[in-house]
Structure formats: structure tokens, C-alpha cells
N, CA, C and O atoms as a printed pandas DataFrame, in Angstrom:
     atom_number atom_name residue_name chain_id  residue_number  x_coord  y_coord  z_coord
0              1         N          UNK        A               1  -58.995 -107.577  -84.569
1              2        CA          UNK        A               1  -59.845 -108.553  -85.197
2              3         C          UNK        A               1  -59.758 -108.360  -86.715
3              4         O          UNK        A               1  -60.016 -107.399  -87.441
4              5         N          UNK        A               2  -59.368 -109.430  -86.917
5              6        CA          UNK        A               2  -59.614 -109.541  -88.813
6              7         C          UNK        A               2  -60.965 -109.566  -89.620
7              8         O          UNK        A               2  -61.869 -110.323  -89.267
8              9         N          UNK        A               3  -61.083 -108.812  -90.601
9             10        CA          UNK        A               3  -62.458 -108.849  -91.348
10            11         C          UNK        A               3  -62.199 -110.102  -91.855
11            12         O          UNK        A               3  -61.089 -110.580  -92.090
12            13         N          UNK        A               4  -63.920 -110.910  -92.105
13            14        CA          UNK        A               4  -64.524 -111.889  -92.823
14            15         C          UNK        A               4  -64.422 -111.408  -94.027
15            16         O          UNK        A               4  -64.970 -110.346  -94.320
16            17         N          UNK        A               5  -63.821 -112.001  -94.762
17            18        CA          UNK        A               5  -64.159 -111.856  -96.385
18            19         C          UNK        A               5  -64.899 -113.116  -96.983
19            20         O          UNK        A               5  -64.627 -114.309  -96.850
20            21         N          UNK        A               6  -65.850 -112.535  -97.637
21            22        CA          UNK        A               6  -66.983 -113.843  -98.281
22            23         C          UNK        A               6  -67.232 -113.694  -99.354
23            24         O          UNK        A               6  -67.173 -112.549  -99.802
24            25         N          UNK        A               7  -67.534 -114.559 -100.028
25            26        CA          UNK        A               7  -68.222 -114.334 -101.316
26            27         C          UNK        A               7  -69.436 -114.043 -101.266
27            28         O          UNK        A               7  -70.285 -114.620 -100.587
28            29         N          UNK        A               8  -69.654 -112.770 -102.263
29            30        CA          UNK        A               8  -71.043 -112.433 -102.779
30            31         C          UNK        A               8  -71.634 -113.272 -103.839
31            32         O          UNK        A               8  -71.043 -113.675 -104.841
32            33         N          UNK        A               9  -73.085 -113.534 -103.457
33            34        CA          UNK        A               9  -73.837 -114.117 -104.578
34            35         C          UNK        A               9  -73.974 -113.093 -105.838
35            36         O          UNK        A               9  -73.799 -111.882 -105.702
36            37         N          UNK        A              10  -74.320 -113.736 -107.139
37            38        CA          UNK        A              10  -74.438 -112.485 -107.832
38            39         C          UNK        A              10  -75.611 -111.870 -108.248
39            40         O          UNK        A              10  -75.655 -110.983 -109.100
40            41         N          UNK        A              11  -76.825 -112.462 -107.490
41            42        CA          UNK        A              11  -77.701 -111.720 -106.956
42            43         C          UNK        A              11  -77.559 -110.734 -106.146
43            44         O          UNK        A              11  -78.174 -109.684 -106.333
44            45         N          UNK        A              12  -76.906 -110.870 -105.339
45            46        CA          UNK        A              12  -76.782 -110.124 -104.148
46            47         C          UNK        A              12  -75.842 -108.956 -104.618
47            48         O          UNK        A              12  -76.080 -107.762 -104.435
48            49         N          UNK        A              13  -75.057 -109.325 -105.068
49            50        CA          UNK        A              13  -73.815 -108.430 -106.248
50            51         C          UNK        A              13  -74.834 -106.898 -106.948
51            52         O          UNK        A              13  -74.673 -105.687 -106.804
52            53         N          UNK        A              14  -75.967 -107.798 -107.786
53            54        CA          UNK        A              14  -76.109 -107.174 -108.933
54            55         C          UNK        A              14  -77.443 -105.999 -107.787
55            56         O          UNK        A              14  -77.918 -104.878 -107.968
56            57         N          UNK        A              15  -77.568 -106.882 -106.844
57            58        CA          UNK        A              15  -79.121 -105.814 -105.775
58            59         C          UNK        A              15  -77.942 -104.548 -105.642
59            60         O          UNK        A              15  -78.201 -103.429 -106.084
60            61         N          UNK        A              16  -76.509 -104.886 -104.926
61            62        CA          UNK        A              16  -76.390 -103.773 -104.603
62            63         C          UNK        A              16  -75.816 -102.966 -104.928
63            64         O          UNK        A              16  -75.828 -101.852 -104.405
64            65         N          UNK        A              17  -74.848 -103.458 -106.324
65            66        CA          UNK        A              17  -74.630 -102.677 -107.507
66            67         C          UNK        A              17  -75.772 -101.608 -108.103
67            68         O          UNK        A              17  -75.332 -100.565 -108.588
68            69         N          UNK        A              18  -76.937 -101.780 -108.090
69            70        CA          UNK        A              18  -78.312 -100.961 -108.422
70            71         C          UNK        A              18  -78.369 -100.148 -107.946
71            72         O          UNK        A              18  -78.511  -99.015 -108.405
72            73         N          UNK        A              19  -78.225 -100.666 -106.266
73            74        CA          UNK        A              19  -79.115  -99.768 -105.156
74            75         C          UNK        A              19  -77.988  -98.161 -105.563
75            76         O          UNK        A              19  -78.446  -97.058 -105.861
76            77         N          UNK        A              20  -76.749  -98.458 -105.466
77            78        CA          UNK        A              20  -75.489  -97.898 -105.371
78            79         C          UNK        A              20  -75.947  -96.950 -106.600
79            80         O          UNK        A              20  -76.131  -95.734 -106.560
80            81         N          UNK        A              21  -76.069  -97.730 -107.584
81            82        CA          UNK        A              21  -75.952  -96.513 -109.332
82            83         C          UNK        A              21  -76.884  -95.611 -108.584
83            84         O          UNK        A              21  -76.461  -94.674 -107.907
84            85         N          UNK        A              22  -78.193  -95.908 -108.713
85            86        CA          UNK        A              22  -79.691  -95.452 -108.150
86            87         C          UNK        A              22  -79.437  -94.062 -107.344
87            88         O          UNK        A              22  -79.859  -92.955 -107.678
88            89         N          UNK        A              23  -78.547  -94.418 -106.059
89            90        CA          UNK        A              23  -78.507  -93.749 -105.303
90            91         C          UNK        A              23  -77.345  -92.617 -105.870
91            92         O          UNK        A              23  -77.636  -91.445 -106.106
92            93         N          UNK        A              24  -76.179  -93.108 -106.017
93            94        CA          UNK        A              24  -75.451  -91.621 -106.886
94            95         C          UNK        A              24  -75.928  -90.653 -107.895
95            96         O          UNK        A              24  -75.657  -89.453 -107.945
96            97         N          UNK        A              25  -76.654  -91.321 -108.668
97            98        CA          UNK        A              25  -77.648  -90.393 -109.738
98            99         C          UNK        A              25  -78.747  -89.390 -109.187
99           100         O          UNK        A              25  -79.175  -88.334 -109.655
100          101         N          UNK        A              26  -79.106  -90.205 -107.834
101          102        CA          UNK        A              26  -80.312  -89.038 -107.082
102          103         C          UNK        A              26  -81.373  -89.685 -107.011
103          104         O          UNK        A              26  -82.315  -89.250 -106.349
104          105         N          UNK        A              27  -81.431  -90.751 -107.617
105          106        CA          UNK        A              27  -83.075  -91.483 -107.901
106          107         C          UNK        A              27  -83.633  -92.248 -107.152
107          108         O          UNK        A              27  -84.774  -92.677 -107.323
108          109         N          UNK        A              28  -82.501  -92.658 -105.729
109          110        CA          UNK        A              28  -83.142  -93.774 -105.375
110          111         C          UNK        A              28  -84.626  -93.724 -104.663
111          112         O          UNK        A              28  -85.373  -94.661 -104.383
112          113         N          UNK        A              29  -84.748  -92.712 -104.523
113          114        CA          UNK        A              29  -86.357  -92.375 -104.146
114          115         C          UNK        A              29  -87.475  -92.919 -104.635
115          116         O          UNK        A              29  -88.471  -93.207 -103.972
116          117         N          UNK        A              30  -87.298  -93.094 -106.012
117          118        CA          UNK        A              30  -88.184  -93.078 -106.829
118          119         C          UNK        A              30  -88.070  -94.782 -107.948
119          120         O          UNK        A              30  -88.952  -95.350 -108.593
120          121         N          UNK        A              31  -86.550  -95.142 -107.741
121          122        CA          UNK        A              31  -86.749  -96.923 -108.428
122          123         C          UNK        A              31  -85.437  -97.270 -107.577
123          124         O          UNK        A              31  -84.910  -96.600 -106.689
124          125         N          UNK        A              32  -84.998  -98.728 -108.199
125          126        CA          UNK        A              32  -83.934  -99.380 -107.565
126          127         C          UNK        A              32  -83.898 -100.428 -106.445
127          128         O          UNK        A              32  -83.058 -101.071 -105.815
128          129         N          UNK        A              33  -85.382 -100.258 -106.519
129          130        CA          UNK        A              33  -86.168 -101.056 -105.619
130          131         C          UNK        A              33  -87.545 -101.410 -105.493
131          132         O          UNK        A              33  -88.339 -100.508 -105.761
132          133         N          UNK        A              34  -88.014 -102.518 -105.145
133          134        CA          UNK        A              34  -89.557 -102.868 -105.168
134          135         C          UNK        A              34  -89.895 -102.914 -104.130
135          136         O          UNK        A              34  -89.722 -103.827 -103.322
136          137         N          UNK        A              35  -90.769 -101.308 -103.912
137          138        CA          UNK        A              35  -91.124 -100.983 -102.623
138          139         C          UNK        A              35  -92.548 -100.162 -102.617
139          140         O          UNK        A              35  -92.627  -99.344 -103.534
140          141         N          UNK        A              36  -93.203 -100.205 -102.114
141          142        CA          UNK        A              36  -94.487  -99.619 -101.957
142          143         C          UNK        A              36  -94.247  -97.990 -102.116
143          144         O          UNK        A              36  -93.614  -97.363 -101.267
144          145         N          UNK        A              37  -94.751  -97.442 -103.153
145          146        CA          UNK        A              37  -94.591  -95.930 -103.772
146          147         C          UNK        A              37  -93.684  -95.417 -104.412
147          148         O          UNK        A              37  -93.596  -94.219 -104.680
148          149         N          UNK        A              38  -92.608  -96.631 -104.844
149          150        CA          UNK        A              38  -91.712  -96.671 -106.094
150          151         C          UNK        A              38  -92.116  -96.552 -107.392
151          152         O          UNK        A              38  -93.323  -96.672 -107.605
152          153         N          UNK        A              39  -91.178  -96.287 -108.561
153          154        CA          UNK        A              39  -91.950  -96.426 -109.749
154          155         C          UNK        A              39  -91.310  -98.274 -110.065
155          156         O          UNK        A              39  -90.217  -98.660 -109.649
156          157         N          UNK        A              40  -92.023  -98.920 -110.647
157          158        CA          UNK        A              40  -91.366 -100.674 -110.765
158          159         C          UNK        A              40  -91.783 -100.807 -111.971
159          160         O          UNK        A              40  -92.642 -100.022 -112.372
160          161         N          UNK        A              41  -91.306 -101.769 -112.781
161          162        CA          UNK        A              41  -91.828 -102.631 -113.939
162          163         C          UNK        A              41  -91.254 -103.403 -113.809
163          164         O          UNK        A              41  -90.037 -103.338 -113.642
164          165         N          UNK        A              42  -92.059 -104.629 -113.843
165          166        CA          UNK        A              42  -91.876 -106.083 -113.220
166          167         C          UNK        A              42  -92.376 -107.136 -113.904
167          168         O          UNK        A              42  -93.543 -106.953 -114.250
168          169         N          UNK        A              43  -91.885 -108.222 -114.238
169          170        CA          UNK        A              43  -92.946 -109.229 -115.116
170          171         C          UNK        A              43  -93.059 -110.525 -114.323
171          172         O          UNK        A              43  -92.425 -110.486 -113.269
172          173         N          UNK        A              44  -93.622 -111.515 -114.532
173          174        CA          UNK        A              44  -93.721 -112.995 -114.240
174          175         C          UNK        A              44  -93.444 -113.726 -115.457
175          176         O          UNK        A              44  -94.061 -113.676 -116.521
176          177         N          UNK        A              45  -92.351 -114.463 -115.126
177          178        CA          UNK        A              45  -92.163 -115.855 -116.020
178          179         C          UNK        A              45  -92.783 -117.205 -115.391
179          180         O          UNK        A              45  -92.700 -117.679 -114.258
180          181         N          UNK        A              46  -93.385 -117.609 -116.469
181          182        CA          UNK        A              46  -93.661 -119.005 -116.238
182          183         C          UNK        A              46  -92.458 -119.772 -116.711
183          184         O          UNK        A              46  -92.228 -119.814 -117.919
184          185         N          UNK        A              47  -91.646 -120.405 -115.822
185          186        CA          UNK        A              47  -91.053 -121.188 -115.644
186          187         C          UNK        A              47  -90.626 -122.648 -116.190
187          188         O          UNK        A              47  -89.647 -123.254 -116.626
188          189         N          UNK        A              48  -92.615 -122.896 -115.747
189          190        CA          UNK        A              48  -92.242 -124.511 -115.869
190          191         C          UNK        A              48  -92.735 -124.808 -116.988
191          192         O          UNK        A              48  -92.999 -125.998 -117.158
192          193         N          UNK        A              49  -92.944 -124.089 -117.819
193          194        CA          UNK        A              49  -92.730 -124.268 -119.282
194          195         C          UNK        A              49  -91.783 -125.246 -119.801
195          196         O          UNK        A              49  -90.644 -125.137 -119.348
196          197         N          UNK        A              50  -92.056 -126.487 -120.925
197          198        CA          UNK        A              50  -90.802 -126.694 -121.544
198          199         C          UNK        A              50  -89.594 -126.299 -122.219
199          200         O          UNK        A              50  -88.474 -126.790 -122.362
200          201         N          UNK        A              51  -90.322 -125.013 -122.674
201          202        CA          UNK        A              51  -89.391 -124.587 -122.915
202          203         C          UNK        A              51  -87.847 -123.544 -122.578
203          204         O          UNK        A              51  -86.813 -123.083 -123.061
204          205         N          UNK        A              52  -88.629 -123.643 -121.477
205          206        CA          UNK        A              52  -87.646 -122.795 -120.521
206          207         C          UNK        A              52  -86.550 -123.860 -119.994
207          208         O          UNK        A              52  -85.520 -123.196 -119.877
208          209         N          UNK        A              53  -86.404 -124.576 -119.793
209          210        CA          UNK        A              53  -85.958 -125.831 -119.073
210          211         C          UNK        A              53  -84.502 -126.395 -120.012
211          212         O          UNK        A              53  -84.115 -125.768 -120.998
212          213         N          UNK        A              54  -84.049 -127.224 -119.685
213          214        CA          UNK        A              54  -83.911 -127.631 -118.067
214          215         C          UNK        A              54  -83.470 -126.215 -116.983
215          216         O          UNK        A              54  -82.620 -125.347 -117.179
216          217         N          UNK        A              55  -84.033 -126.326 -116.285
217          218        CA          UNK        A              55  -83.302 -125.130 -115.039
218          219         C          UNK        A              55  -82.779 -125.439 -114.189
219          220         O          UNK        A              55  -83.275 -126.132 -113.300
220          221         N          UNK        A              56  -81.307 -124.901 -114.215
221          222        CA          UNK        A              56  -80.406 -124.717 -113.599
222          223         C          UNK        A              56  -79.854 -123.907 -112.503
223          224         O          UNK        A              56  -79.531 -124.044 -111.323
224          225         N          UNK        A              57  -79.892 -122.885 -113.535
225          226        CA          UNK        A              57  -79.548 -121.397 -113.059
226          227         C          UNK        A              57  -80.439 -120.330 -113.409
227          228         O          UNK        A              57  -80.273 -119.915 -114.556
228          229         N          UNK        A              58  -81.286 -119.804 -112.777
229          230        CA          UNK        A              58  -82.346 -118.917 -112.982
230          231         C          UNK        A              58  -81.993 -117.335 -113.968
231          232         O          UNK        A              58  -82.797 -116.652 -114.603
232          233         N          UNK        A              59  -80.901 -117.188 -113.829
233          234        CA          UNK        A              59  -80.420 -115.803 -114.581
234          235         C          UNK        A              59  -80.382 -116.451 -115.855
235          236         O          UNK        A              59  -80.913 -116.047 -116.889
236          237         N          UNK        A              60  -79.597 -117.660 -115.665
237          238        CA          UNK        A              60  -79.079 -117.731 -117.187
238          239         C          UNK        A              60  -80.314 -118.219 -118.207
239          240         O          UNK        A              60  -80.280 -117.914 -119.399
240          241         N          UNK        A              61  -81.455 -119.039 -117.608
241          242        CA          UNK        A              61  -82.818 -119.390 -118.373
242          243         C          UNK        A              61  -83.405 -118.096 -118.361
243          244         O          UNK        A              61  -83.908 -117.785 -119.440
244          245         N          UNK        A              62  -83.466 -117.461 -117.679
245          246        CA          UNK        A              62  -84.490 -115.944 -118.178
246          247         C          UNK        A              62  -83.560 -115.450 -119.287
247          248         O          UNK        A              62  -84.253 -114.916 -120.153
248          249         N          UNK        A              63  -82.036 -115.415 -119.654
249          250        CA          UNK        A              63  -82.187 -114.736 -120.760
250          251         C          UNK        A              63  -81.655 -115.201 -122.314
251          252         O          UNK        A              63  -81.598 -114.661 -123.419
252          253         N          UNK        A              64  -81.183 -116.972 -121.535
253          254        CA          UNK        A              64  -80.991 -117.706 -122.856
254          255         C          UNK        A              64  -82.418 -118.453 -122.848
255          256         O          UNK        A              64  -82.847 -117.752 -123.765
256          257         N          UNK        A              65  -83.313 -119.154 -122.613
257          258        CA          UNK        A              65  -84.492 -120.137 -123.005
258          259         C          UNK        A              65  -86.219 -119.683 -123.243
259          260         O          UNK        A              65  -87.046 -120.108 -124.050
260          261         N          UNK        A              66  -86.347 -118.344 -121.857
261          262        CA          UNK        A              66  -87.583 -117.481 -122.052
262          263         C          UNK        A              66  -87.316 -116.804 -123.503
263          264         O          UNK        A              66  -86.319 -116.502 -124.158
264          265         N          UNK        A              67  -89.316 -116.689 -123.733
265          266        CA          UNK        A              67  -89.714 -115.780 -124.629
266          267         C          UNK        A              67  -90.776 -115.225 -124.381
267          268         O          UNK        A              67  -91.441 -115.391 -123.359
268          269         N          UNK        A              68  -91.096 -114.342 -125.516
269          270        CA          UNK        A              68  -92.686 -113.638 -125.095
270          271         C          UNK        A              68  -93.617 -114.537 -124.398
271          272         O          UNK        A              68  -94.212 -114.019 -123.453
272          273         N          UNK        A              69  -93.927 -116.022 -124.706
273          274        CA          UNK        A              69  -94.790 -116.485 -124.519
274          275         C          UNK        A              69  -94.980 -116.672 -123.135
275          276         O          UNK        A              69  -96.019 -116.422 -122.524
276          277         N          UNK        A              70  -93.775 -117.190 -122.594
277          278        CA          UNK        A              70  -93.642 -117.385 -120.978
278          279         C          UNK        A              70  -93.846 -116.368 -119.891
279          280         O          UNK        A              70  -94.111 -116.576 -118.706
280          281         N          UNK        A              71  -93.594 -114.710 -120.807
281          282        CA          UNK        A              71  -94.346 -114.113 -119.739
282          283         C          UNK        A              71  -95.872 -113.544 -119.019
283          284         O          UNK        A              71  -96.595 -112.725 -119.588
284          285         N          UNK        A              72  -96.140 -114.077 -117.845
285          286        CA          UNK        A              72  -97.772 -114.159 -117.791
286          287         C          UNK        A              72  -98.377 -112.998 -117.601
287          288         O          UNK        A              72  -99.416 -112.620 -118.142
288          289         N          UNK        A              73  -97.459 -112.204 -116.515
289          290        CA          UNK        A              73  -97.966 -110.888 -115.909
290          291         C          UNK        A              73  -97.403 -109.882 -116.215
291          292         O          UNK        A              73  -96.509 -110.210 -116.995
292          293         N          UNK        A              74  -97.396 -108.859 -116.063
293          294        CA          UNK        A              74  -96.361 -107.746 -116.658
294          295         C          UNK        A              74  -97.061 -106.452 -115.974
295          296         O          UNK        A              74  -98.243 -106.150 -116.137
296          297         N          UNK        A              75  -96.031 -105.669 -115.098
297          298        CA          UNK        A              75  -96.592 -104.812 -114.183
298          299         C          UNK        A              75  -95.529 -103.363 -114.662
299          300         O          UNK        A              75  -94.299 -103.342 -114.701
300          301         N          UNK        A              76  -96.703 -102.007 -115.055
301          302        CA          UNK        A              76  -95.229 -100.898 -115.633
302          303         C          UNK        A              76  -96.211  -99.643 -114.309
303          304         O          UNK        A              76  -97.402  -99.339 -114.256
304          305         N          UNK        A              77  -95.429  -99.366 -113.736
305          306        CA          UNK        A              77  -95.360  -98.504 -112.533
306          307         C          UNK        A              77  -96.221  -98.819 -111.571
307          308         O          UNK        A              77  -96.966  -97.914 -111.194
308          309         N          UNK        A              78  -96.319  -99.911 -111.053
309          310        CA          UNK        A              78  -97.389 -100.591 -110.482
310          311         C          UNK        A              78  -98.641 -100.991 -111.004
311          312         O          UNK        A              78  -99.550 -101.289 -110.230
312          313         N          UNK        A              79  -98.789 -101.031 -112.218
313          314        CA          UNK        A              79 -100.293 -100.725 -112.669
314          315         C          UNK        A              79 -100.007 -102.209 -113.848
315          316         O          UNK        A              79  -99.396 -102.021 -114.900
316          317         N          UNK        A              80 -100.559 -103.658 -113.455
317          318        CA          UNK        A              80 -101.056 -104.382 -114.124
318          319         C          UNK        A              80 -101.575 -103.849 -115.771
319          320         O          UNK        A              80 -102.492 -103.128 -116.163
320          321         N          UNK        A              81 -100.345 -104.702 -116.541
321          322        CA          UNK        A              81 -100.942 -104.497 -117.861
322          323         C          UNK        A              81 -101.283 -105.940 -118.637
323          324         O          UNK        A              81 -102.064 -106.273 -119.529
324          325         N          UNK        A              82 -100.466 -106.490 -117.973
325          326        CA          UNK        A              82 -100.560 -108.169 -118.824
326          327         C          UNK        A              82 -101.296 -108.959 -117.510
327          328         O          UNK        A              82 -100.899 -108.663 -116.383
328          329         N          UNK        A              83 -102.268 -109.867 -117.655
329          330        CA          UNK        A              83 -102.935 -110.365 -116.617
330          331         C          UNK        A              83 -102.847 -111.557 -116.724
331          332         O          UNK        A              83 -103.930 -111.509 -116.140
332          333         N          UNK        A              84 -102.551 -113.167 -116.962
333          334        CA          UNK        A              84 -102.171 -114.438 -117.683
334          335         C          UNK        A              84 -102.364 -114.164 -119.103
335          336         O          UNK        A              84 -102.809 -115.019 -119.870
336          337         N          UNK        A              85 -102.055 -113.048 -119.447
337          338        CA          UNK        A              85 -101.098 -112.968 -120.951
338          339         C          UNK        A              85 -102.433 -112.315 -121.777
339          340         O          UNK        A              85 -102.741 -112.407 -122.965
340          341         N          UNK        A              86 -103.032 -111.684 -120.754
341          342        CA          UNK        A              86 -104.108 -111.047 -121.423
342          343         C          UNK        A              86 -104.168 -109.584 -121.002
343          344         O          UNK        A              86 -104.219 -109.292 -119.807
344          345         N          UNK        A              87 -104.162 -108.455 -122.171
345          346        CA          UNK        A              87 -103.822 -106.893 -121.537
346          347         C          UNK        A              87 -105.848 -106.325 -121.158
347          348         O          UNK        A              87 -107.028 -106.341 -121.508
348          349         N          UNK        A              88 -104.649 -105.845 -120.040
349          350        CA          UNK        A              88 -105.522 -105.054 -119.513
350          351         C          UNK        A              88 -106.376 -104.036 -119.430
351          352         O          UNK        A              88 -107.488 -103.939 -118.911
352          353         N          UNK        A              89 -105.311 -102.864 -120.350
353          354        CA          UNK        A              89 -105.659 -101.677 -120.443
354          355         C          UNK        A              89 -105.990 -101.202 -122.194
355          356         O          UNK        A              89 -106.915 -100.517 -122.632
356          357         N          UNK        A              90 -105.091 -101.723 -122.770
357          358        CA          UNK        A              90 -105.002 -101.380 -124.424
358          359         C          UNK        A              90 -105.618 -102.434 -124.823
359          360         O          UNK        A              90 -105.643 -103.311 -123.959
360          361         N          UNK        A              91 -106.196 -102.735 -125.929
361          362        CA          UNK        A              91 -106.917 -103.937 -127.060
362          363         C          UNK        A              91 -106.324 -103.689 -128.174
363          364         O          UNK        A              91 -106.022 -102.654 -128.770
364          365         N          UNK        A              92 -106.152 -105.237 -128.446
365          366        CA          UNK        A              92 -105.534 -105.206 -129.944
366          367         C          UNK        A              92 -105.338 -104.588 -130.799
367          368         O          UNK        A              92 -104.213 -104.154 -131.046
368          369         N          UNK        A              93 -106.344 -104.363 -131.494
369          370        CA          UNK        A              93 -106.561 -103.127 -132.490
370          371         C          UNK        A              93 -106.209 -101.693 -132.239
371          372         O          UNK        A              93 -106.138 -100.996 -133.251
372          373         N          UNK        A              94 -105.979 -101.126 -131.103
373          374        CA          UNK        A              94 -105.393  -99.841 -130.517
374          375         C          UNK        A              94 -104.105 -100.330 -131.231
375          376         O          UNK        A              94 -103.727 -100.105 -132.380
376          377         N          UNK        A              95 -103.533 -101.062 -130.239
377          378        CA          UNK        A              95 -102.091 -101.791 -130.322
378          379         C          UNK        A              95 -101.021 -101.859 -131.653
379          380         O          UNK        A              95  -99.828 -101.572 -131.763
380          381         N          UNK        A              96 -102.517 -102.624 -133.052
381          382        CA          UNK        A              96 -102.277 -103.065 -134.522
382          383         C          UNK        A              96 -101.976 -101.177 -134.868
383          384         O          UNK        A              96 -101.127 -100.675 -135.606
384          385         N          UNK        A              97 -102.811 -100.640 -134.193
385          386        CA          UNK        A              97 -102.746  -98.686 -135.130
386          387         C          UNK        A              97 -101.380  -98.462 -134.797
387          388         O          UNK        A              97 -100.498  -98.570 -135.649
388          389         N          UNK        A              98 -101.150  -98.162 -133.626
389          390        CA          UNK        A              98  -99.854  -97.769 -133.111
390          391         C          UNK        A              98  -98.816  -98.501 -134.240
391          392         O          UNK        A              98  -98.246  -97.872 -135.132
392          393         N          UNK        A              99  -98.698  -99.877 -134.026
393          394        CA          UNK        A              99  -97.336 -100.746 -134.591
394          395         C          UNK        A              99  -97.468 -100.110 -135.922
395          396         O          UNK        A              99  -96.377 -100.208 -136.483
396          397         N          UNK        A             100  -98.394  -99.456 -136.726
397          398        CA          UNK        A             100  -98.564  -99.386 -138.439
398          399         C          UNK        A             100  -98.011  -97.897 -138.651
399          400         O          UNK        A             100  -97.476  -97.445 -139.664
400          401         N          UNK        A             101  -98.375  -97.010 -136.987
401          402        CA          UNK        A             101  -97.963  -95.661 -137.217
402          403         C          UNK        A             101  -96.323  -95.502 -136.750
403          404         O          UNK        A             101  -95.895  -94.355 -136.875
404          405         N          UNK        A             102  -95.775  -96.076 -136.454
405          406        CA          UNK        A             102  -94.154  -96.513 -135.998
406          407         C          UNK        A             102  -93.866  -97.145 -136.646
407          408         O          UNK        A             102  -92.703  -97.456 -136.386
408          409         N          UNK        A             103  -94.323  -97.778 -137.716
409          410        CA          UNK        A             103  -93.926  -98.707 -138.841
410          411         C          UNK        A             103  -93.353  -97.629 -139.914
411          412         O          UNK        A             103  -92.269  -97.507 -140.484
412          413         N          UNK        A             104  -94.821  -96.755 -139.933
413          414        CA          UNK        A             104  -94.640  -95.871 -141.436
414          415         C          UNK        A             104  -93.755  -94.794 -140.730
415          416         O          UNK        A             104  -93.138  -94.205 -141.618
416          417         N          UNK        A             105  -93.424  -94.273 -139.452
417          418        CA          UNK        A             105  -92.377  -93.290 -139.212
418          419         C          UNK        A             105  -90.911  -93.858 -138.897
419          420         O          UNK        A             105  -89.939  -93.110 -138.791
420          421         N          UNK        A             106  -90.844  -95.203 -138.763
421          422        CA          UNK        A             106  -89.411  -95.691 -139.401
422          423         C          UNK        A             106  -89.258  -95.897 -140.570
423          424         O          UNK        A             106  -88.147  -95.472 -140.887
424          425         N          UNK        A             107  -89.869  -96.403 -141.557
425          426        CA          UNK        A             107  -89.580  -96.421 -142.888
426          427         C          UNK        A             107  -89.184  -95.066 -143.378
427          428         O          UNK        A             107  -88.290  -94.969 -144.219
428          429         N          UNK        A             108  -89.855  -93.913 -142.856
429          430        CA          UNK        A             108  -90.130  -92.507 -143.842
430          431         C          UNK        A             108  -88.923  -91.836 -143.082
431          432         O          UNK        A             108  -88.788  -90.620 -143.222
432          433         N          UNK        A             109  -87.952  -92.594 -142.212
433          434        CA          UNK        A             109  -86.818  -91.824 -141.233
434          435         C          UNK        A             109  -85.413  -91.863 -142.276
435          436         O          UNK        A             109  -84.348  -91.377 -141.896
């Protein structure tokens, strides 16, 4: 019997290209996947934004047409930080200190 040869999507390409790195490095335990007791960081795009559009091809609008604005949610090791574009955990002014103290230790580098 002859093998099927098919084309891969390049979704499907790029899942198991990951899984593969993930797993030779030792890590796959721990990311490479969105799975309950993984570490993940994950966001939501809003989409139907105008400015995202026209959509076509979903890879290629997330990284030619999205911007900050379009993303709503934003998740870093499971733990909700952006909620419809509102943070969760840090407030502004925390946020403004930080950017001024990484400001003045790149300038002074």
C-alpha cells in the first residue's frame, strides 16, 4: 500500500512545528500548548474592527492590519491581565513609574 501524501495547512504546519521544538528542548510539559496547568499567554483580537479588515486570511491580518487597540483580553500564565482593554492587576500610574524607570536606565546605558 502506498502512503497518502497531503498537504498540510499552515496552521497545522506551524501547531506541529511547536509541539516538536517544545518537546526536543524538554519543555513540553510546561508550554507549546493550551492546556489546563500549562504556562500560556494568550490574547483576543477584536476582529471586526475596521480596521483590521478586509479579512481574508487570519495570519496575515493579525500581523499586517491589528494594533494595540484591537486587543481586548490578554491572558500571561493563565492569569487575566487585560479584561475589554481594561488591566486588571497593575493601574496606570504603577505602569507611568515603571515606563520613567526603564526610560532613565536606557538612556544612562
Amino acid at each position: 500500500m502506498t502512503p497518502t501524501v497531503g498537504a498540510v495547512s499552515k496552521v497545522r504546519g506551524e501547531h506541529w512545528l511547536n509541539l516538536q521544538l517544545v518537546t526536543t528542548i524538554g519543555l513540553a510539559e510546561r508550554i507549546g500548548s493550551v492546556e489546563p496547568g500549562k504556562d500560556a499567554d494568550l490574547i483576543a483580537v477584536h476582529m471586526a474592527r475596521l480596521d483590521c479588515g478586509p479579512l481574508y486570511d487570519l495570519h496575515s491580518a493579525l500581523v499586517y492590519t491589528t494594533s494595540g487597540p484591537s486587543v481586548t483580553h490578554a491572558w500571561v500564565e493563565g492569569r487575566l491581565l487585560l479584561d475589554e482593554r481594561r488591566l486588571t492587576e497593575q493601574q496606570p500610574p504603577v505602569l507611568h513609574e515603571l515606563m520613567r524607570e526603564w526610560r532613565a536606565r536606557i538612556l544612562s546605558a
